[in-house]
Every structure is written in C-alpha cells, then in structure tokens.
C-alpha positions as CSV (number, residue, x, y, z in Angstrom):
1,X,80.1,88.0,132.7
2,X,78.1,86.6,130.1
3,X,77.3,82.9,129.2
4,X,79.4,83.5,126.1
5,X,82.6,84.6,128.2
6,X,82.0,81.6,130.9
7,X,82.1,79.1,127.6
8,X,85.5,80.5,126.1
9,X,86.8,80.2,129.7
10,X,85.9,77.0,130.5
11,X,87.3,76.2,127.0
12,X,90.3,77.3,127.7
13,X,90.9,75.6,131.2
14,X,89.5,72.5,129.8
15,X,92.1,72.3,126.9
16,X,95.3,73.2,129.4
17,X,94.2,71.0,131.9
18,X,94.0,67.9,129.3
19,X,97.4,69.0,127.7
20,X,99.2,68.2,131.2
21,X,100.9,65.0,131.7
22,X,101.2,63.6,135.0
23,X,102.2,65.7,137.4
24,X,104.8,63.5,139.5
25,X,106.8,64.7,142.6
26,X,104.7,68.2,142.4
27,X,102.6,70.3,144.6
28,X,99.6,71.7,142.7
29,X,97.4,74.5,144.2
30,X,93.8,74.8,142.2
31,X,92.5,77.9,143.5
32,X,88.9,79.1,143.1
33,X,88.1,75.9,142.5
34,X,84.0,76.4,143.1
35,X,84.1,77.6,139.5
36,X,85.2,74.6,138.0
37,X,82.9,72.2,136.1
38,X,82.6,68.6,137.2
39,X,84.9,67.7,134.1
40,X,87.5,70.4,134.8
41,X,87.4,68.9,138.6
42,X,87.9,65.4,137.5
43,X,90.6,66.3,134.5
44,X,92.7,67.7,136.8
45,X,92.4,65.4,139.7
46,X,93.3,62.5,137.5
47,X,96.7,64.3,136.8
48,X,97.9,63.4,140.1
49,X,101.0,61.9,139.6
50,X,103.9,60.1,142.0
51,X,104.3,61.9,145.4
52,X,102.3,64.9,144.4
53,X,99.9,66.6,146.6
54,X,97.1,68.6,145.4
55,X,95.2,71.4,147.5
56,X,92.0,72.5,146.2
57,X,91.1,76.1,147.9
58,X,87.6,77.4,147.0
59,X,84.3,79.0,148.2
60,X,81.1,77.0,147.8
61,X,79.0,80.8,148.7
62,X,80.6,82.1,145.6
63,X,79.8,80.3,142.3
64,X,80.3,82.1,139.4
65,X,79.1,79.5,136.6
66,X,76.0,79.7,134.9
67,X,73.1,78.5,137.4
68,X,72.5,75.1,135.7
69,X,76.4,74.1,136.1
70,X,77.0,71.7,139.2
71,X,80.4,73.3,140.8
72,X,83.4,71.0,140.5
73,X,84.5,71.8,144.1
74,X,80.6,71.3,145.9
75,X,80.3,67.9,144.0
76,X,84.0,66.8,145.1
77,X,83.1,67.9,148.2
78,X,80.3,65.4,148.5
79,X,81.6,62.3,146.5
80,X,85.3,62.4,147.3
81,X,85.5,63.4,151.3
82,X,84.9,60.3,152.9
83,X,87.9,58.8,150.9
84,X,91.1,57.4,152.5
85,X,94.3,60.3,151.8
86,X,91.6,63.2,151.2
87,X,91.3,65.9,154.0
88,X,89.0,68.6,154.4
89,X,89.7,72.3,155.7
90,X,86.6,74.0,156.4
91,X,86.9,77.7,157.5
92,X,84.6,80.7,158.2
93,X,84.6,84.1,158.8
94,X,86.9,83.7,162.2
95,X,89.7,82.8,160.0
96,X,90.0,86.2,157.9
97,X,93.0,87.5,157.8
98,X,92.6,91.1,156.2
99,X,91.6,94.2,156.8
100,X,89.7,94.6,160.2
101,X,86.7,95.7,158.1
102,X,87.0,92.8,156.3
103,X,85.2,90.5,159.0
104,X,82.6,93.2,159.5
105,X,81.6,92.8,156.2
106,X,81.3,89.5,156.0
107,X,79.5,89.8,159.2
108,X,77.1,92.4,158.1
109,X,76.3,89.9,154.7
110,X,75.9,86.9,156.9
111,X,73.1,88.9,158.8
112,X,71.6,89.6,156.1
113,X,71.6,86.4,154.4
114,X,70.2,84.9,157.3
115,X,66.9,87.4,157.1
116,X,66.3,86.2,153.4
C-alpha cells in the first residue's frame, strides 16, 4: 500500500471516528488497532460513554503505517497500562487457535527473527 492509500485511510477513520457521539451502555471492539495513529487512538478512546467497555485487540509485530507514524496501540500501550480500570491481555504464539500449521509458521518466523 502506498503512502497515498494510508492517507485516504486514515482520512476516512479519522472523520467517522469524530462523527460518533458518546457511546453510552455499548461494547466497542477496535480491532487491528496497531494501525491506528495516536489521534485515531485518542479520538476514539474519548468516546467512551456510560457503562461502555471498549476492547482494543491488535499486534504491535505488525504495523502497517508509514515508518515515521507512532502506532496508536504501542503508545497506549505504554502511557495508559498502568491506569486504574485498564487491563492488559498479552498473548503469543501458544494461544493460536488455527490451523495446526498455523503455529509452525509462526514458529518458523520467530526463529528466524531471532537470527536477524
């Protein structure tokens, strides 16, 4: 994907996200959430609303934003996990449920990320 495509993207999810109102008595799910900007993190994180619960799901080993854009999820990671009402699910490769090649390919990268 090209810079150009990323931009109109992140364009996009910026406006929607600023169009919402609160989101009160909801349950939000942001998924791939390691390729949202700092802004895109924080606009929809402020739309918590009244008994709503947001889960954030995303893979910090799999940016896809241009190199000089700070992912949304790695920088929420760092400045909003030691904050009361904010839990933290880590997994790894143990917790794949797919295909049983699955694991050994994400085996098989690990190793080689490792030797790089």
């Amino acid at each position: 994907m090209d810079d150009f495509d990323q931009e109109c993207i992140n364009d996009f999810i910026e406006e929607s996200i600023e169009n919402l109102d609160l989101l009160d008595d909801a349950f939000v799910i942001l998924d791939e959430a390691q390729n949202t900007t700092h802004n895109q993190m924080k606009m929809f994180l402020t739309r918590m609303g009244k008994n709503a619960k947001f889960m954030i799901t995303g893979d910090p080993g799999q940016i896809d934003l241009p190199r000089r854009v700070i992912s949304g999820l790695k920088e929420a990671i760092l400045v909003l996990g030691s904050l009361k009402g904010i839990g933290m699910i880590y997994l790894d490769d143990k917790d794949v449920i797919r295909h049983r090649l699955v694991k050994q390919v994400i085996e098989a990268y690990k190793q080689t990320e490792h030797h790089n």
